[in-house]
C-alpha positions as CSV (number, residue, x, y, z in Angstrom):
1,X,23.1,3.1,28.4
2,X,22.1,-0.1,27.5
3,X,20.4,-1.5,24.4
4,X,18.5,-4.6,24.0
5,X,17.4,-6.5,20.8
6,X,14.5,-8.4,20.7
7,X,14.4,-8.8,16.7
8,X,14.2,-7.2,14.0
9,X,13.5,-3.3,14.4
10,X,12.7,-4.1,18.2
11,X,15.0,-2.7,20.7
12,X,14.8,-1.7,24.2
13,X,17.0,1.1,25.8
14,X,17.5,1.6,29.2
15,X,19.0,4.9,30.3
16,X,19.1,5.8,34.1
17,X,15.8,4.8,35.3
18,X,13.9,5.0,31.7
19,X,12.8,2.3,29.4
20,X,12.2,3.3,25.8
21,X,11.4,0.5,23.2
22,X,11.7,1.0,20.0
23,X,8.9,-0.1,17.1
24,X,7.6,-3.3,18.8
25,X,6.8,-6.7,16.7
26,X,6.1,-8.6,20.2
27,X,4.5,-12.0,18.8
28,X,4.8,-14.7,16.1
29,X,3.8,-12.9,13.0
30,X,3.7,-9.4,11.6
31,X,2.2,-7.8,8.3
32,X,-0.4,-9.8,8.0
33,X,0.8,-13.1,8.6
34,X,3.1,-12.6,5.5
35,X,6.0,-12.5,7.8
36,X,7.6,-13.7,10.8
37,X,10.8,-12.3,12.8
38,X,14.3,-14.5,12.1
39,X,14.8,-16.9,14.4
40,X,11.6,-17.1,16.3
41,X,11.5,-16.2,19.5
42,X,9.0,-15.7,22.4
43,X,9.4,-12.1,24.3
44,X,8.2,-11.6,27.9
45,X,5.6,-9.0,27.2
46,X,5.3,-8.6,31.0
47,X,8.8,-7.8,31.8
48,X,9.2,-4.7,29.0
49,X,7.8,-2.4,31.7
50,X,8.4,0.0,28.8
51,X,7.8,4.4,30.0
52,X,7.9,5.1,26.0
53,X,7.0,3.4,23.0
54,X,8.6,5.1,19.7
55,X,6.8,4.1,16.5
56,X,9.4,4.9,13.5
57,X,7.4,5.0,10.8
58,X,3.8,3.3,9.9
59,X,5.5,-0.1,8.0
60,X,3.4,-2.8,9.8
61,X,6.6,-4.5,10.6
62,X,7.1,-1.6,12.4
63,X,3.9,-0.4,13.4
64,X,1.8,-3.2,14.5
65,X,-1.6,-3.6,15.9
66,X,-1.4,-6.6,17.9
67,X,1.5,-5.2,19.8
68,X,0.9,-1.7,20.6
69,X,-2.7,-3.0,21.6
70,X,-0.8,-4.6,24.2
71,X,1.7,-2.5,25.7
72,X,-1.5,0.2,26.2
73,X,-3.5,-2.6,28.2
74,X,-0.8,-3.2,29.8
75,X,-0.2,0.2,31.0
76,X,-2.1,3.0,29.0
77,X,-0.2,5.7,30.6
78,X,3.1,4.7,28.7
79,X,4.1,7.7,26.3
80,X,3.7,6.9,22.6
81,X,5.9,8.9,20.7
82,X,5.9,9.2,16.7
83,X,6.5,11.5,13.7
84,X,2.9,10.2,11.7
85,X,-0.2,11.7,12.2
86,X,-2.4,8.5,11.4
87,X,0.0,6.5,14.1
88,X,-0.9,9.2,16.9
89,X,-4.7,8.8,15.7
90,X,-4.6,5.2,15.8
91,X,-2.2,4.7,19.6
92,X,-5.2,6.8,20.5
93,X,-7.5,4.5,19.8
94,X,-5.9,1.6,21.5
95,X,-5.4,3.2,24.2
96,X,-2.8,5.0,24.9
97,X,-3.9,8.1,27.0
98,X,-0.5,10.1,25.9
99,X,0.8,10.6,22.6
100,X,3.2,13.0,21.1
101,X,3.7,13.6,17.7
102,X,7.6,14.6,16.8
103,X,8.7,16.4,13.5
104,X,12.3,14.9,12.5
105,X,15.4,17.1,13.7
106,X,13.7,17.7,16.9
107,X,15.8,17.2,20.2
108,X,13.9,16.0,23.5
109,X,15.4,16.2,26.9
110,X,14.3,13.3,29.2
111,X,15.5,12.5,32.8
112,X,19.3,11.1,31.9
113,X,19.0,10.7,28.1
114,X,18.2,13.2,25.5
115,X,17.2,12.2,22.3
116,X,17.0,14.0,18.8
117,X,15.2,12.5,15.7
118,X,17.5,11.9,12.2
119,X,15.6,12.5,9.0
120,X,14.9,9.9,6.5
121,X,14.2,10.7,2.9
122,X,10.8,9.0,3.2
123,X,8.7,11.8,4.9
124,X,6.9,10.3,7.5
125,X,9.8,8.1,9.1
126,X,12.9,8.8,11.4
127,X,15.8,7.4,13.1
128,X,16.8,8.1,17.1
129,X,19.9,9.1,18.2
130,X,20.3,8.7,21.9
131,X,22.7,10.5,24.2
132,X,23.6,9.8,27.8
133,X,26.8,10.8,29.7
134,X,28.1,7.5,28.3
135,X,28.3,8.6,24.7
136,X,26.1,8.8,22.2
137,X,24.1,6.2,19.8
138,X,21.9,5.9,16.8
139,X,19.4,3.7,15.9
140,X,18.8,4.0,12.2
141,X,16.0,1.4,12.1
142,X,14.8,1.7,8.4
143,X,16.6,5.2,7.7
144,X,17.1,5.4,3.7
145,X,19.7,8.5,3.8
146,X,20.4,10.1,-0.2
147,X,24.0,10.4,0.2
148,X,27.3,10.8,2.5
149,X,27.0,14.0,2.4
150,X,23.5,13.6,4.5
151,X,25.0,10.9,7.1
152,X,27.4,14.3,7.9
153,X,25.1,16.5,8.0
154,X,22.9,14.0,10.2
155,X,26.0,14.1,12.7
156,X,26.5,17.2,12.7
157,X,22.9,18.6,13.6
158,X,23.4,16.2,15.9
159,X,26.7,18.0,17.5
160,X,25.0,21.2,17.6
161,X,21.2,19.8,19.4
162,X,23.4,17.6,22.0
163,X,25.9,20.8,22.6
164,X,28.4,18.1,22.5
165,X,31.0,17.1,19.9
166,X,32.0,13.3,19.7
167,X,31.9,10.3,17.7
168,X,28.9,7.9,18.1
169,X,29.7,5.1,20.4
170,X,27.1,2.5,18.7
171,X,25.7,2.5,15.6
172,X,22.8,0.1,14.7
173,X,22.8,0.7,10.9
174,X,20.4,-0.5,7.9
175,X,22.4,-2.5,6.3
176,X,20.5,-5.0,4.0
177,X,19.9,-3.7,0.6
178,X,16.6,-5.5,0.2
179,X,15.0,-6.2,-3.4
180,X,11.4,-6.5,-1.6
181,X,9.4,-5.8,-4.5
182,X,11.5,-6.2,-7.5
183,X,10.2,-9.3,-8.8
184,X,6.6,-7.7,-8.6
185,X,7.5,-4.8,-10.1
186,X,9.6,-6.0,-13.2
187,X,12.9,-5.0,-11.4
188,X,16.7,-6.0,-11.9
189,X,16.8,-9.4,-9.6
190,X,21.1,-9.6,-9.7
191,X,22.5,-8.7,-6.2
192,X,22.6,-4.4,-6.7
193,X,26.2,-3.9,-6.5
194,X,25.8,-0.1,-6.1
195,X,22.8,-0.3,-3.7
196,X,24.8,-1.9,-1.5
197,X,28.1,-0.2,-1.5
198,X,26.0,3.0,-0.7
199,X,25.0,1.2,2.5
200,X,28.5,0.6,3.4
201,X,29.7,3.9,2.6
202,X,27.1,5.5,4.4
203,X,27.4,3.3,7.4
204,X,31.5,3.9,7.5
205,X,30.2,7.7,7.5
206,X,28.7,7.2,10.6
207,X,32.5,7.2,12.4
208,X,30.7,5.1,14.9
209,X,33.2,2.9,17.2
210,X,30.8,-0.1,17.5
211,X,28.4,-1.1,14.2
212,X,25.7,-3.4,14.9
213,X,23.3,-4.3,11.6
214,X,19.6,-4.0,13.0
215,X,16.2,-3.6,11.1
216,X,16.3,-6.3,8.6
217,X,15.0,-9.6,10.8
218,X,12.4,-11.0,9.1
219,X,11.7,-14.1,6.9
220,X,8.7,-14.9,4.7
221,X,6.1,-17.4,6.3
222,X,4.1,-20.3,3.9
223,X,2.7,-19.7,1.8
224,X,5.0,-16.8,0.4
225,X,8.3,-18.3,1.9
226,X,9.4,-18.8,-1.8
227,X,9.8,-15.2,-1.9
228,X,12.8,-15.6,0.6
229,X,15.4,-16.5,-2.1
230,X,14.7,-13.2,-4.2
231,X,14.5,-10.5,-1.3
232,X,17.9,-10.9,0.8
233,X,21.1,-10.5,-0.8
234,X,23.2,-10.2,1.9
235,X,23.8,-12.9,5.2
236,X,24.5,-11.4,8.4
237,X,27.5,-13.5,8.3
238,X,28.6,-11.8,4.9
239,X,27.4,-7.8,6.2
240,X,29.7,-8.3,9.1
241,X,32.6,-9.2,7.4
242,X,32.5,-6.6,4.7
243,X,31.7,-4.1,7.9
244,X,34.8,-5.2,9.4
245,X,36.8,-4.8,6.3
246,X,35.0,-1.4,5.4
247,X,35.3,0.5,8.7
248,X,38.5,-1.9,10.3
249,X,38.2,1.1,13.1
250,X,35.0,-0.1,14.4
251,X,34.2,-2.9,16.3
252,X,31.5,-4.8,14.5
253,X,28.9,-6.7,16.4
254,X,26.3,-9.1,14.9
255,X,22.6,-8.3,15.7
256,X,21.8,-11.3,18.3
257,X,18.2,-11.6,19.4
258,X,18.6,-11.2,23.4
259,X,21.9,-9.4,23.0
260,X,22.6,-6.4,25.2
261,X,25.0,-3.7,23.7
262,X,26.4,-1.5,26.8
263,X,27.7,2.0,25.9
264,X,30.1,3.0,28.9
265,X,32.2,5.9,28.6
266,X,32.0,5.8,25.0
267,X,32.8,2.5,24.4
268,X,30.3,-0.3,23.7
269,X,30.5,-4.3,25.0
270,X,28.3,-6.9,24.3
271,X,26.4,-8.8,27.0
272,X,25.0,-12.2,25.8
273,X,21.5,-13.7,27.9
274,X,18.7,-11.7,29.4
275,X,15.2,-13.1,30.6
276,X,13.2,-10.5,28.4
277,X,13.8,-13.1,25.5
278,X,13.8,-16.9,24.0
279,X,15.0,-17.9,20.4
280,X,14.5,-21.1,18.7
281,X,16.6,-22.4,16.5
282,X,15.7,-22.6,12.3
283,X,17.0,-23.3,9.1
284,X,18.0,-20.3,7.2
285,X,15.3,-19.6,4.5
286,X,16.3,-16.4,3.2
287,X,19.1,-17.8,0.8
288,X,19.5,-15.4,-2.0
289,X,18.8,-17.5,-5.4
290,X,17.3,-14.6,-7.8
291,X,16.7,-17.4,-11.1
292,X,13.2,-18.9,-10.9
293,X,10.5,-16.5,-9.3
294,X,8.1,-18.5,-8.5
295,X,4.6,-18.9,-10.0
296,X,1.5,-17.3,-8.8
297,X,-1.4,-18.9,-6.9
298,X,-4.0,-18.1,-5.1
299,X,-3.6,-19.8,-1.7
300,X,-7.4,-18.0,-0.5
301,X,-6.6,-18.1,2.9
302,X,-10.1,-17.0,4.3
303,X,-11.6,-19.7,2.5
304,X,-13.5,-17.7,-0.1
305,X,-13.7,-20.3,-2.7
306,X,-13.2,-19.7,-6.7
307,X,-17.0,-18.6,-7.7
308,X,-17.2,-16.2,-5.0
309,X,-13.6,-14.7,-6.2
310,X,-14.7,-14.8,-9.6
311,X,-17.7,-13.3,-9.6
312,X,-16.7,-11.0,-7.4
313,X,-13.8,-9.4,-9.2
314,X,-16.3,-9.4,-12.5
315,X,-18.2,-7.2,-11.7
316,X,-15.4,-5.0,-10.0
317,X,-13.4,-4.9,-13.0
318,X,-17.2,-3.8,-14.8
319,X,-18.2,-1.6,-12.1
320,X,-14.8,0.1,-10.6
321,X,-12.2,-0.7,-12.1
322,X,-12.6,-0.2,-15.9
323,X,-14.1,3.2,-15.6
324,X,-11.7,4.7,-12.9
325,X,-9.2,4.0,-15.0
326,X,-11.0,5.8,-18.2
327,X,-10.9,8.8,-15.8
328,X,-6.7,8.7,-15.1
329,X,-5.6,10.4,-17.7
330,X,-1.8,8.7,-17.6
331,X,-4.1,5.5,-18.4
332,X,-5.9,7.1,-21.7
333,X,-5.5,5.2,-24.7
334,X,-3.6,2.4,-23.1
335,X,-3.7,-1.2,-23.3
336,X,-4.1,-3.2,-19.7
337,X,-4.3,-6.4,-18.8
338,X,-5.0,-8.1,-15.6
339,X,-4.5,-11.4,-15.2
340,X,-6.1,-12.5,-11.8
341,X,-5.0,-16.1,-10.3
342,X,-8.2,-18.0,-8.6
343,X,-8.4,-20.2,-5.7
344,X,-7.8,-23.5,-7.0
345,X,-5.7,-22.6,-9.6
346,X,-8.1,-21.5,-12.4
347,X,-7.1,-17.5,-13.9
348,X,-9.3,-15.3,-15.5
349,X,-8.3,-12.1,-17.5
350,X,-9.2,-8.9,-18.6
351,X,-7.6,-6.1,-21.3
352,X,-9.2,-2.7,-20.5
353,X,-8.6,0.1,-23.1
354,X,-10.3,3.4,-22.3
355,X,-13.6,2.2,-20.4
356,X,-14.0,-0.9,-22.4
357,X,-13.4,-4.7,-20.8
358,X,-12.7,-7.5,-23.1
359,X,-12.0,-11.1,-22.0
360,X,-8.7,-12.2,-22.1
361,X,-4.9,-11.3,-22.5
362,X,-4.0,-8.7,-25.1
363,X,-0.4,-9.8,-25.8
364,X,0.3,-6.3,-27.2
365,X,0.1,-4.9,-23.6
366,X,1.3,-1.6,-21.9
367,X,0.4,-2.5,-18.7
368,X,-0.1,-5.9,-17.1
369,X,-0.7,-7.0,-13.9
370,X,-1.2,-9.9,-12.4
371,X,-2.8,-10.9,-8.5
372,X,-4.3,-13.4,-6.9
373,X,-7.9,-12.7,-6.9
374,X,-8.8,-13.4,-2.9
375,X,-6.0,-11.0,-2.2
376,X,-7.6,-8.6,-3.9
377,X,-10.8,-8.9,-2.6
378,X,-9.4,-8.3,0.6
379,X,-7.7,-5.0,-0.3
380,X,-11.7,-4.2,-1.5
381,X,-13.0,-5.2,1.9
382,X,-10.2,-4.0,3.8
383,X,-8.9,-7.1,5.1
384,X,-5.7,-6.5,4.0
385,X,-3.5,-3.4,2.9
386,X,-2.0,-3.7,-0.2
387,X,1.8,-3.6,1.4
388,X,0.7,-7.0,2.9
389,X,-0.4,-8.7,-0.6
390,X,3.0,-7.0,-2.3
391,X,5.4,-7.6,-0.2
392,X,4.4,-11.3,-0.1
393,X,4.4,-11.6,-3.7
394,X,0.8,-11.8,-4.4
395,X,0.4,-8.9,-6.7
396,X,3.1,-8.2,-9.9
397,X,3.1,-5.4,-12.3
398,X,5.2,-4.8,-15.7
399,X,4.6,-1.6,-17.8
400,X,5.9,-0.7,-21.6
401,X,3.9,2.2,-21.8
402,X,5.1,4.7,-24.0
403,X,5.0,7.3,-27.3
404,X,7.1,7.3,-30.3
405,X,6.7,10.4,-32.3
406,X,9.9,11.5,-34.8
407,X,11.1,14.3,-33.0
408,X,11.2,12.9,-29.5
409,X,11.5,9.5,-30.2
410,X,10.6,7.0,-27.4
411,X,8.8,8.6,-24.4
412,X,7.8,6.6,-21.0
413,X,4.3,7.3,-20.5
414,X,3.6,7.6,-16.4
415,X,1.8,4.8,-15.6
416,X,2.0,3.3,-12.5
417,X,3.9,-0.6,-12.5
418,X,0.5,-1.8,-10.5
419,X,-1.9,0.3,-12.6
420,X,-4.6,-1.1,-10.0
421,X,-3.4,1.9,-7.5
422,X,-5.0,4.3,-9.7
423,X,-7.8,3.1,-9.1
424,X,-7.6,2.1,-5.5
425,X,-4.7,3.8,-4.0
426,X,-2.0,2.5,-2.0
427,X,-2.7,4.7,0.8
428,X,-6.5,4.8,0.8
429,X,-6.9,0.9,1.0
430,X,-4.2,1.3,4.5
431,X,-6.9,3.6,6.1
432,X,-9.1,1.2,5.0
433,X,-7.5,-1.6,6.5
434,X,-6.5,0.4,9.9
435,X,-9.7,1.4,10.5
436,X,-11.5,-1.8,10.3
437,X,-8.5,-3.4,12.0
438,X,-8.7,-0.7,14.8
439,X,-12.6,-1.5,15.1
440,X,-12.0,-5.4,15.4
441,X,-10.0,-4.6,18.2
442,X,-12.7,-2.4,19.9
């Protein structure tokens, strides 16, 4: 059994005469142009030859277009294989002419590998464990797991769908405890002490003889490359050492790009060089500095101009916004504010109070939220999904939304950090987006 990385999430596994590769992120960019995969490198699309694609999860630096378009052009009869219905829907449309849809905990016997999907606490989204008469590995990818007690319980459902009790050869673990949106969401920016020792006692649960960190490739492009500093606490360099320290009975391998892992009678090596994949070398950006987040501007990258954007988001915040947000009844009676940033450098704002709009800032606020105003026109048109415009820092949220009375005292009110997802939801304006991506690409 061998495994290939080819960054980031992006791994392929040969077993016997089968080629499976994991979530593909084949070219320059990803999510929207927000980010790219760390270092760059160039992967001979050609040379995958791949006879399944798994898709963990629908993250588009996981699941994206460009890529899977691709592979299905390249060969449509390659098996898709995924645990979300709106993946199987949309690998449809591209082009693949086989797709199976796969619950979590489900155990698949190929020809020379069997393979049985580890649960995740988000509920469209698994891990792979792969099994082979070499040993046995799992690739986590993004796998968020609630406790210890779960990594066992993982392992042991494992045991009893492989009908074989072992320790894991190779484990390629999540590993970075990544603060990806707490500067947009009013969150603790200090390096999260116990996030992070949860990873490391989850991963030492694993009792895996080889630990390789995988899933967490990525760095910021311009014009939200500022955003580096706050999201990455931990260096490879540092993860490794700590893994060493944490589980000394491992062997602890970093995550190359265009390394091959080989599992042989339960024990893994490390292969360096294979054609499938070129890096370039870059200066590390993602150097954690959590003290200045930086400013907000709109950097209108399609060119929109300020008047357009202005009017524009006037008459949304009339029209839509204001009066879907008299209709949420967590949002009665509350103060909100949105402060929108314009191309240019110009801002307009807004405080909406049960259906009414009033220029300008409220400073007694129990929501505010502040975006850059061609960003959210996009999310409108369905240019963009709002994960895009979030994760690159284009959108921020703060609440203080609550009630006082003498018998309860203080009380959170539920109000949602960007209130503007009441109003156009998070997962509405991805269909959206998918859609019109998926017609673009015919």
């Amino acid at each position: 059994m061998r495994w290939t990385s080819l960054g980031h999430a992006t791994w392929l596994l040969e077993a016997g005469e089968l080629r499976i590769l994991f979530d593909p992120v084949l070219f320059e960019t990803h999510h929207g142009g927000v980010f790219g995969v760390v270092p760059p490198r160039e992967i001979d699309v050609e040379r995958l030859r791949p006879d399944f694609v798994i898709v963990s999860h629908r993250h588009t630096d996981h699941f994206d277009l460009p890529s899977l378009e691709a592979l299905a052009k390249r060969d449509p009869d390659t098996v898709l294989v995924t645990l979300d219905p709106l993946i199987v829907r949309a690998a449809r449309r591209l082009g693949f002419r086989t797709v199976h849809e796969i619950a979590s905990g489900h155990h698949v016997e190929l020809d020379g590998v069997e393979l049985f999907t580890t649960p995740s606490t988000a509920p469209l989204e698994w891990g792979v464990m792969a099994a082979t008469s070499d040993g046995i590995a799992w690739n986590q990818i993004d796998t968020v797991h609630p406790s210890v007690a779960a990594v066992r319980d993982t392992l042991a459902d494992a045991t009893r769908a492989f009908r074989r009790d072992e320790p894991l050869a190779l484990a390629m673990v999540r590993w970075q405890p990544m603060l990806e949106i707490a500067a947009q969401t009013g969150g603790a920016l200090g390096f999260p002490y116990t996030y992070y020792k949860q990873n490391l006692d989850q991963i030492a649960a694993t009792s895996a003889r080889a630990l390789v960190p995988t899933a967490a490739g990525a760095r910021h492009l311009p014009p939200y490359d500022a955003m580096d500093r706050l999201v990455y606490p931990v260096p490879e360099a540092r993860v490794l050492r700590d893994l060493a320290r944490r589980v000394p009975s491992a062997r602890v391998f970093p995550g190359e790009i265009g390394a091959t892992f080989v599992v042989e009678a339960g024990e893994t090596s490390m292969e360096r060089g294979t054609e499938l994949v070129s890096t370039t070398h870059a200066a590390e950006t993602r150097n954690f500095s959590p003290l200045t987040v930086p400013a907000l501007v709109d950097p209108d990258p399609r060119g929109l101009g300020r008047e357009r954007v202005r009017a524009r988001i006037d008459a949304w915040v009339s029209d839509t916004l204001a009066p879907g947000l008299a209709r949420v009844r967590t949002a009665r009676g509350l103060v909100l504010c949105l402060d929108v940033a314009l191309p240019g450098g110009e801002r307009d704002s807004f405080t909406l109070c049960d259906g009414s709009v009033v220029r300008g800032l409220d400073g007694d606020w129990d929501g505010l939220v502040e975006v850059a105003g061609s960003y959210l026109l996009d999310v409108i048109d369905g240019e963009r999904n709002w994960g895009d415009v979030l994760l690159g820092g284009m959108v921020r949220g703060a609440t203080r939304a609550y009630d006082v009375d003498a018998t309860k005292g203080l009380e959170a009110r539920p109000l949602g950090v960007i209130f503007l997802y009441h109003v156009l939801p998070y997962d509405e304006a991805f269909e959206r987006w998918l859609a019109l991506s998926l017609d673009r690409l015919g």
